[in-house]
C-alpha positions in Angstrom: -12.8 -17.6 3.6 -13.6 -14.7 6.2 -14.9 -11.2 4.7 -12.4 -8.9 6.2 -14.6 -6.1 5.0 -17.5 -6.4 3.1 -20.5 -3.7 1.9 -23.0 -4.2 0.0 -26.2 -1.5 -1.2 -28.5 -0.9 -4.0 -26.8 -3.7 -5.9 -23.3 -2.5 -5.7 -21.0 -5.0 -3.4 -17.3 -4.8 -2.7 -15.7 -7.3 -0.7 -12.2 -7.2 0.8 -11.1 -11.3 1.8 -7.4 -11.1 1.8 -4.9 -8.9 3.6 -1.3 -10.6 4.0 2.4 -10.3 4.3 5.6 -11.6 5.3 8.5 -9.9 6.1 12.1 -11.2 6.5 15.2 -9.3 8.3 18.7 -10.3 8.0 22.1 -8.8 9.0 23.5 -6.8 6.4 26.6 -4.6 6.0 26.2 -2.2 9.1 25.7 -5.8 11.4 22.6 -5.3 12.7 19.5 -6.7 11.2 17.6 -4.4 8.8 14.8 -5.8 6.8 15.6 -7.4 3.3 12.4 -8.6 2.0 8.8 -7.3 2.1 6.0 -9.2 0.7 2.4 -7.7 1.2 -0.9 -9.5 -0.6 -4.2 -7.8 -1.5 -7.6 -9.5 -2.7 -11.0 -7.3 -3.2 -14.2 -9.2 -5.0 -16.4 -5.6 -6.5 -19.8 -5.9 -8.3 -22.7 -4.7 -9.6 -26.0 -6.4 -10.1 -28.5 -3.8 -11.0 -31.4 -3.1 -13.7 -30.7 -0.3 -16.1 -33.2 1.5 -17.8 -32.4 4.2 -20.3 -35.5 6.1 -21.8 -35.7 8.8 -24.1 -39.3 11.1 -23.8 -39.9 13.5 -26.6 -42.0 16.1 -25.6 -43.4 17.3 -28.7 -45.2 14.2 -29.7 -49.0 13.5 -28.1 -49.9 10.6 -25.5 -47.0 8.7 -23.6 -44.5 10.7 -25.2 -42.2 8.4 -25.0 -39.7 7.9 -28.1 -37.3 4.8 -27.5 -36.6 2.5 -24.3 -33.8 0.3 -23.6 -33.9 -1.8 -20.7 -31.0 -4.4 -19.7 -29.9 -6.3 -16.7 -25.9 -5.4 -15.7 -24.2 -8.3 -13.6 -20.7 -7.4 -13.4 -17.3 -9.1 -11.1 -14.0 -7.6 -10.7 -11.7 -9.8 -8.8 -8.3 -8.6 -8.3 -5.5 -10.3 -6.7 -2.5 -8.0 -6.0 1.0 -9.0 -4.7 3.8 -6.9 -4.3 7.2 -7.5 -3.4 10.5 -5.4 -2.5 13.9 -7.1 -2.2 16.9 -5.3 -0.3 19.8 -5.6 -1.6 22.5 -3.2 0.1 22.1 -1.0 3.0 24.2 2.3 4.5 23.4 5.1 7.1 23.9 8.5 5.4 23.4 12.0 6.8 20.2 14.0 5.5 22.4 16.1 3.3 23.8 12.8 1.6 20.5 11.7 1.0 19.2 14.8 -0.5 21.8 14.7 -3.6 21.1 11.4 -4.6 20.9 10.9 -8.1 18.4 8.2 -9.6 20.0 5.5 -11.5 17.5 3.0 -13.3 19.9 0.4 -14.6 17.7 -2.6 -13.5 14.8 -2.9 -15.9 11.8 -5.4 -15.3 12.3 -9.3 -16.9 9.0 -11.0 -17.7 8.8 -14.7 -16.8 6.9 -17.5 -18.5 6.7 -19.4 -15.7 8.0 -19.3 -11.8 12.0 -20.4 -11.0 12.5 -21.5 -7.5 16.4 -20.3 -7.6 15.6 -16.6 -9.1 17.0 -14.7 -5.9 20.1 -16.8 -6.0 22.5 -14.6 -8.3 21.8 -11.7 -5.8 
């Protein structure tokens, strides 16, 4: 797999290895073809492998003045896969003017899915 970015310094790393889409028009009610699906894929790979050292001096004691001392090793992965999908459903021109009175109307709510169903888009 091909770094598409990648940076690493002082023990911090972030690498970027994925950047897709797909994106899939079809004629809809004005006849012309106007997009009706957008897929776009995101995968980043961050890190940190550093030594931490936390001491804490007190200065009113004599010699080393040094009170307590913790001292660790932090080795930490974040891999994140992102995908996000929009689905068109309907389409109209409208004037600026009609599309500045638009109301919002949230009457589809999100359905969580145990696993994936190859005929899900096939009610719309």
């Amino acid at each position: 797999m091909k770094s598409l970015f990648k940076f690493k310094l002082l023990g911090v790393s972030t690498n970027v290895y994925l950047e897709e889409g797909r994106m899939v028009f079809s004629k809809l009610n004005n006849k012309k073809y106007s997009l009706s699906y957008f897929q776009v894929s995101n995968g980043r790979k961050s890190g940190i492998d550093r030594p931490i050292k936390v001491v804490e001096k007190n200065k009113y004691v004599k010699g080393r003045r040094k009170q307590n001392q913790i001292s660790f090793k932090l080795d930490l992965i974040i891999n994140s896969l992102n995908k996000q999908e929009l689905q068109i459903f309907q389409s109209k021109t409208m004037d600026i003017k009609g599309f500045e009175n638009i109301k919002e109307n949230n009457k589809v709510l999100p359905e969580y899915l145990d696993e994936f169903t190859t005929n899900f888009w096939e009610e719309f």
